[in-house]
C-alpha positions as CSV (number, residue, x, y, z in Angstrom):
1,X,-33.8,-55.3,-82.4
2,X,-33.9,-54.0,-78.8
3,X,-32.2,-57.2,-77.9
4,X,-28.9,-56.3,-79.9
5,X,-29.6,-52.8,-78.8
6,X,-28.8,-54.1,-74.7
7,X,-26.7,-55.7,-75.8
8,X,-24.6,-52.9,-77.8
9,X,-25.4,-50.9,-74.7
10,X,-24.0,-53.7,-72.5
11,X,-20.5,-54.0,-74.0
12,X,-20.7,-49.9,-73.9
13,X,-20.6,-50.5,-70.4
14,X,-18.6,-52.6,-69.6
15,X,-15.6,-51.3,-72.0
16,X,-16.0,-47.6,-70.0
17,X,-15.7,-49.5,-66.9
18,X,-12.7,-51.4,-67.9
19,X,-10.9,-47.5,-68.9
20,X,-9.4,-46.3,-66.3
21,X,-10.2,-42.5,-65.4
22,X,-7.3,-40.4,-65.5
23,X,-6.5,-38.9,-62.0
24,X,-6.7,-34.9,-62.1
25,X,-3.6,-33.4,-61.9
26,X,-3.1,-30.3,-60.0
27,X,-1.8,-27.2,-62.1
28,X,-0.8,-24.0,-59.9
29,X,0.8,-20.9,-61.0
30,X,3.1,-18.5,-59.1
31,X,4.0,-14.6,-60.3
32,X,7.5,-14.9,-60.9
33,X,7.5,-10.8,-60.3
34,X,5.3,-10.5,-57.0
35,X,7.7,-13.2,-55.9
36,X,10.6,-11.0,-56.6
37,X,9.0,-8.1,-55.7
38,X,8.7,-9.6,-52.5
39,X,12.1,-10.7,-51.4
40,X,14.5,-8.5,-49.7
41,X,18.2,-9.4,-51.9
42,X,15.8,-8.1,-54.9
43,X,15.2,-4.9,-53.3
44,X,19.3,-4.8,-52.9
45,X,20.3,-6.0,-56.5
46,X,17.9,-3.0,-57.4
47,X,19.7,-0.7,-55.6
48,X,23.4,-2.2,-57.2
49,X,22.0,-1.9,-60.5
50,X,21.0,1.3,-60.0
51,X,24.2,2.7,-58.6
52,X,25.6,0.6,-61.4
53,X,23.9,2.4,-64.1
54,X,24.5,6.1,-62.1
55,X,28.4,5.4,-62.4
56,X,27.8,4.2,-66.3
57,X,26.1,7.2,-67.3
58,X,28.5,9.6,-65.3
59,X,31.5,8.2,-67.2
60,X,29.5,8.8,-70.7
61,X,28.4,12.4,-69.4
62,X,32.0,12.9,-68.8
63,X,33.1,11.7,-72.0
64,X,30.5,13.4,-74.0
65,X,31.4,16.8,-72.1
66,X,34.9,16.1,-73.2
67,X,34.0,15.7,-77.0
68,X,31.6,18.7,-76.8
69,X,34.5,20.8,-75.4
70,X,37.0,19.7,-77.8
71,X,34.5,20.4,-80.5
72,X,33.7,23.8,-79.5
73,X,37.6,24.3,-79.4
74,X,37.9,23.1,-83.2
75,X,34.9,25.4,-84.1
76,X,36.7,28.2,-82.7
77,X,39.6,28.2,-84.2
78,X,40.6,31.3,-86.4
79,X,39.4,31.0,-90.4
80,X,43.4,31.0,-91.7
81,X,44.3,27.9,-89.1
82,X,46.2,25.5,-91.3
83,X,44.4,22.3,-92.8
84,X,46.6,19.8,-91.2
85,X,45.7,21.3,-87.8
86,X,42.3,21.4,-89.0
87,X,42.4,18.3,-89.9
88,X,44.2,16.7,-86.7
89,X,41.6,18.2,-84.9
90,X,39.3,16.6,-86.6
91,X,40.6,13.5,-86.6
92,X,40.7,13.7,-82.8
93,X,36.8,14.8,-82.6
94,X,36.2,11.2,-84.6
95,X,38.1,9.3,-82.5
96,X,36.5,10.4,-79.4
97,X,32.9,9.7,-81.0
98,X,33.8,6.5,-81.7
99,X,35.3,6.2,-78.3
100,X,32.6,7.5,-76.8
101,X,29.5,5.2,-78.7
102,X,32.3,2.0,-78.4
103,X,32.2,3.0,-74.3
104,X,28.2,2.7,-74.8
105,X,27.6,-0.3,-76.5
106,X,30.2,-1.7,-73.7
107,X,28.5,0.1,-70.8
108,X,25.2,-1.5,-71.9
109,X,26.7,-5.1,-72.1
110,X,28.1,-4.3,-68.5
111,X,24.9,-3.2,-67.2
112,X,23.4,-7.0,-68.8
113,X,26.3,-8.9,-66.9
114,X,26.0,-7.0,-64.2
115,X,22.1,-7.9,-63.9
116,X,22.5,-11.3,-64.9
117,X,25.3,-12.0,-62.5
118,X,22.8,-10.7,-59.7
119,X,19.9,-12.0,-60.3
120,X,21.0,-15.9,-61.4
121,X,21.4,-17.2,-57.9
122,X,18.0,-15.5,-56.6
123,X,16.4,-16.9,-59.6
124,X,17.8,-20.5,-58.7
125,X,16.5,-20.1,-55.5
126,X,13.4,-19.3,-56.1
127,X,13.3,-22.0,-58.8
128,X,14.0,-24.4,-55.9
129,X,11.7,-23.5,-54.0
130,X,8.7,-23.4,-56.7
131,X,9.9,-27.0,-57.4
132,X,10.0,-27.8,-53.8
133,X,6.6,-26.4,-53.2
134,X,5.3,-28.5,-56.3
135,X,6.1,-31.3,-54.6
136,X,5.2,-30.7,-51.5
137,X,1.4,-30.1,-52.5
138,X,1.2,-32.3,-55.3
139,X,1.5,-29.9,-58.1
140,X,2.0,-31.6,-61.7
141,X,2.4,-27.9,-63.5
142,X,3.3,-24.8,-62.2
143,X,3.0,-22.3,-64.7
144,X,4.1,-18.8,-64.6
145,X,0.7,-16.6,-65.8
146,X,2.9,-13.4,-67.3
147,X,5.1,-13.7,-70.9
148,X,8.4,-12.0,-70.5
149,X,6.6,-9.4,-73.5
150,X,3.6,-8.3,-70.7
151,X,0.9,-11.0,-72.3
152,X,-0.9,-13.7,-70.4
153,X,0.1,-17.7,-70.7
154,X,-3.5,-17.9,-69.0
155,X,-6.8,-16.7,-69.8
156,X,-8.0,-18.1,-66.8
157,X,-6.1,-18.5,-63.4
158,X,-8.2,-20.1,-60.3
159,X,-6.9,-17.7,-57.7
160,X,-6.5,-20.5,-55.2
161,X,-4.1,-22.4,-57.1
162,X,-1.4,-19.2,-57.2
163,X,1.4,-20.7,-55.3
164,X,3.8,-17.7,-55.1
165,X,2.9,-16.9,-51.2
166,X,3.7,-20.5,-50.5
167,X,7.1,-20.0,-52.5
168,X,8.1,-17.0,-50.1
169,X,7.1,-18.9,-47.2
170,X,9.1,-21.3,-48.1
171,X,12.1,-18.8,-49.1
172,X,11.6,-17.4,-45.5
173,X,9.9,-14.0,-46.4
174,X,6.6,-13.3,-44.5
């Protein structure tokens, strides 16, 4: 009996010296928003967008001043005003709220374009340069520890392994 049990405990052996241990591979993360935050061409697309957004809602203000006026006018009108010029008013008030929500919904798919346009050739730079950095140190995974809702991919993140100052080193920003 303890013969086969050596034995048993033999072969054990030997077949886990025959696996091969799997090398440890490095996994680093880097905050795609301190990275951002960071870099000076953000700081500027910030400021575009913002100015952007300024000129947006100056042309709605205008536009909803106009309809507001133009509605005051219809409400003022005297009690025997004829229904057809009642009702051309009226017709006008509609059109300009429909212009008006129509010049919205576009404003706000103008203010996406207009972010997306800025921001794409930062982004593939700094997606270079995380890749770059992989490389460089022998990263398998870089991971990015923040959801685009606010919630963690982590629930644990080695401090040391946040790559995101070597990323804007590498981008140039100190």
């Amino acid at each position: 009996m303890r013969s086969i049990l050596i034995l048993i405990l033999v072969c054990a052996i030997a077949y886990c010296h025959g696996q091969s241990i799997p090398e440890t591979q490095k996994i680093g993360h880097a905050d795609w928003e301190y990275i951002f935050s960071k870099l000076p061409e953000y700081k500027k697309i910030e400021s575009d967008l913002k100015v952007f957004e300024t000129q947006l809602q100056n042309q709605v203000k205008i536009k909803r001043q106009e309809l507001e006026t133009k509605f005051a006018s219809y409400r003022a009108l005297p009690a025997d005003t004829p229904q057809t010029i009642k009702k051309d008013k009226e017709e006008e008030l509609a059109y300009l709220e429909q212009n008006l929500q129509r010049f919205q919904q576009d404003a706000q798919a103008s203010m996406q374009k207009k972010q997306t346009d800025l921001i794409t050739p930062v982004f593939t730079r700094v997606e270079k340069a995380i890749e770059e950095v992989a490389h460089e140190n022998g990263y398998a995974y870089i991971i990015n520890p923040l959801l685009v809702g606010g919630g963690n991919v982590l629930l644990f993140a080695d401090a040391k392994n946040n790559v995101s100052n070597m990323v804007l080193k590498k981008l140039g920003v100190e």
